[in-house]
C-alpha positions in Angstrom: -11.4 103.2 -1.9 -12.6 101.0 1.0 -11.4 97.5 1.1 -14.8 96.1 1.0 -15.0 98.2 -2.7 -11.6 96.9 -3.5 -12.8 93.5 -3.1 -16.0 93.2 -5.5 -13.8 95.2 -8.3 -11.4 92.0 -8.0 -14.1 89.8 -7.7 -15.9 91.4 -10.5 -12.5 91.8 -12.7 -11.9 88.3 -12.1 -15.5 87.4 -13.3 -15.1 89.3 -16.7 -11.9 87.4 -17.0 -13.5 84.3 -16.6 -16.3 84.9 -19.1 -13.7 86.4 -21.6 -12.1 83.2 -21.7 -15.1 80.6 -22.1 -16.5 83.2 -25.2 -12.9 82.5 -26.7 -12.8 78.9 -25.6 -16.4 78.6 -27.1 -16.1 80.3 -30.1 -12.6 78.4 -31.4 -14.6 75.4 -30.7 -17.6 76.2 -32.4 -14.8 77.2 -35.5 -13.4 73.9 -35.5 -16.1 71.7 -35.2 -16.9 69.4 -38.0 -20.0 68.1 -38.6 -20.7 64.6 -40.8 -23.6 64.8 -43.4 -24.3 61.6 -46.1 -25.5 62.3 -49.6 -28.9 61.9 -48.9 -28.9 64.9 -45.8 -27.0 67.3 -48.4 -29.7 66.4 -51.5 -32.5 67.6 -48.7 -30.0 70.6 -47.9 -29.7 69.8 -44.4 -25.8 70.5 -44.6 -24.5 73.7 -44.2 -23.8 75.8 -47.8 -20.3 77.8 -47.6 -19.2 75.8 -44.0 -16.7 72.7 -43.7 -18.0 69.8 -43.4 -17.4 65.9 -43.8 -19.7 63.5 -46.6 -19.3 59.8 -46.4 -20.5 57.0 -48.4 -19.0 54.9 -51.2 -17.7 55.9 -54.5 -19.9 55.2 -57.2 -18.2 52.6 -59.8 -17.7 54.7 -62.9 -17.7 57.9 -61.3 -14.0 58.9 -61.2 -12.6 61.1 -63.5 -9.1 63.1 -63.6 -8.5 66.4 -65.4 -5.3 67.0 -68.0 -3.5 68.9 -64.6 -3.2 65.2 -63.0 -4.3 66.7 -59.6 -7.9 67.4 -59.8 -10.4 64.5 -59.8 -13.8 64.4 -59.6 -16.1 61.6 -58.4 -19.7 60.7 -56.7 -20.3 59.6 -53.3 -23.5 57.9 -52.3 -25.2 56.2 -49.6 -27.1 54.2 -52.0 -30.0 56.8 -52.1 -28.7 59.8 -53.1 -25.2 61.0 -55.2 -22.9 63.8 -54.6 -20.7 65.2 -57.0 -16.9 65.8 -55.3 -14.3 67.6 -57.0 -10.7 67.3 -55.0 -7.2 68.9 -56.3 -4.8 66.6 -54.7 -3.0 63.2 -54.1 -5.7 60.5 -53.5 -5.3 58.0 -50.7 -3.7 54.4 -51.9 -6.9 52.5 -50.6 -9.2 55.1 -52.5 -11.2 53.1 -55.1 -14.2 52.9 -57.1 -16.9 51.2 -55.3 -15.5 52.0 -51.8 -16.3 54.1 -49.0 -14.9 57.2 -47.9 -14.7 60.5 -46.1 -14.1 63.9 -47.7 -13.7 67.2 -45.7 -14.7 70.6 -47.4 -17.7 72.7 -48.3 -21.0 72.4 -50.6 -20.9 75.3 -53.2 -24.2 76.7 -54.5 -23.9 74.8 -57.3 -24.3 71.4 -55.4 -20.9 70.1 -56.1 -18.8 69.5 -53.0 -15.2 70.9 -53.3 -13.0 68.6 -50.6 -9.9 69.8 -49.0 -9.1 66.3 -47.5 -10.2 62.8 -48.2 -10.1 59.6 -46.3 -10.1 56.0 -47.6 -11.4 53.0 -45.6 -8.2 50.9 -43.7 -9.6 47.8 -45.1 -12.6 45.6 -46.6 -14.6 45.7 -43.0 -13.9 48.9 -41.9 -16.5 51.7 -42.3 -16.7 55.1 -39.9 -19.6 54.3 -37.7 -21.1 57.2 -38.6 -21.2 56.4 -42.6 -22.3 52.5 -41.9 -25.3 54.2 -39.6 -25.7 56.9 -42.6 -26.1 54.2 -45.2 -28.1 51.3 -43.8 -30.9 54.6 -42.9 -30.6 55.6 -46.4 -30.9 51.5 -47.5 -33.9 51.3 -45.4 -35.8 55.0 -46.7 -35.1 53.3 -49.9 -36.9 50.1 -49.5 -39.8 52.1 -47.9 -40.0 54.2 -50.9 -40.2 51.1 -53.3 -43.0 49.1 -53.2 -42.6 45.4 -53.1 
């Protein structure tokens, strides 16, 4: 081989190398990426069936209940519009409480109820994620719009 030929097979090696990488880099991004959806975006299926996911909202007084096993609870999260019914086999948060918000992480089965693999309590009684006080005060103000005054 000439040197010249030598030369675009590095260069082009080089290239596939480089593309290689960013498809891996992208795709274990893409994998662990996390997206946040309120009651109201799951109840119009606008979150993802089968994929992980985060809900946030409060949880509605009344809601919680615990099974024989001591582990498993269920309970409802809303944004004040909608409810979502969250099952979660696990140790609760000490802050986790009825009428408070919170994040869960896991997936939407197809039969609407949300199985969580993780779930975050509020730090204290002003403290809301951003994205869940955003979530809320839209779903407050589709409410009002609904209702007729």
């Amino acid at each position: 081989m000439k040197p010249r030929h030598k030369r675009f097979a590095l260069i082009g090696a080089g290239v596939g190398a480089l593309a290689l990488a960013t498809a891996l880099v992208l795709n274990a991004f893409r994998s662990n990426l996390v997206f946040f959806f309120t009651p109201t975006q799951v109840a119009a299926r606008e979150a993802p069936v089968g994929r992980t996911f985060r809900i946030g909202g409060m949880v509605e007084s009344g809601s919680l209940a615990r099974d024989a096993d001591g582990l498993t609870v269920h309970f409802r999260v809303t944004d004040t519009a909608k409810t979502v019914p969250v099952v979660y086999k696990g140790i609760l948060p000490d802050l986790f409480k009825e009428g408070k918000g919170v994040v869960a992480q896991g997936r939407l089965g197809p039969n609407g109820e949300f199985t969580a693999s993780e779930v975050l309590a509020k730090h204290d009684e002003n403290y809301m994620p951003p994205e869940a006080a955003h979530a809320m005060e839209q779903a407050q103000k589709a409410q009002k719009t609904l209702v007729p005054q």
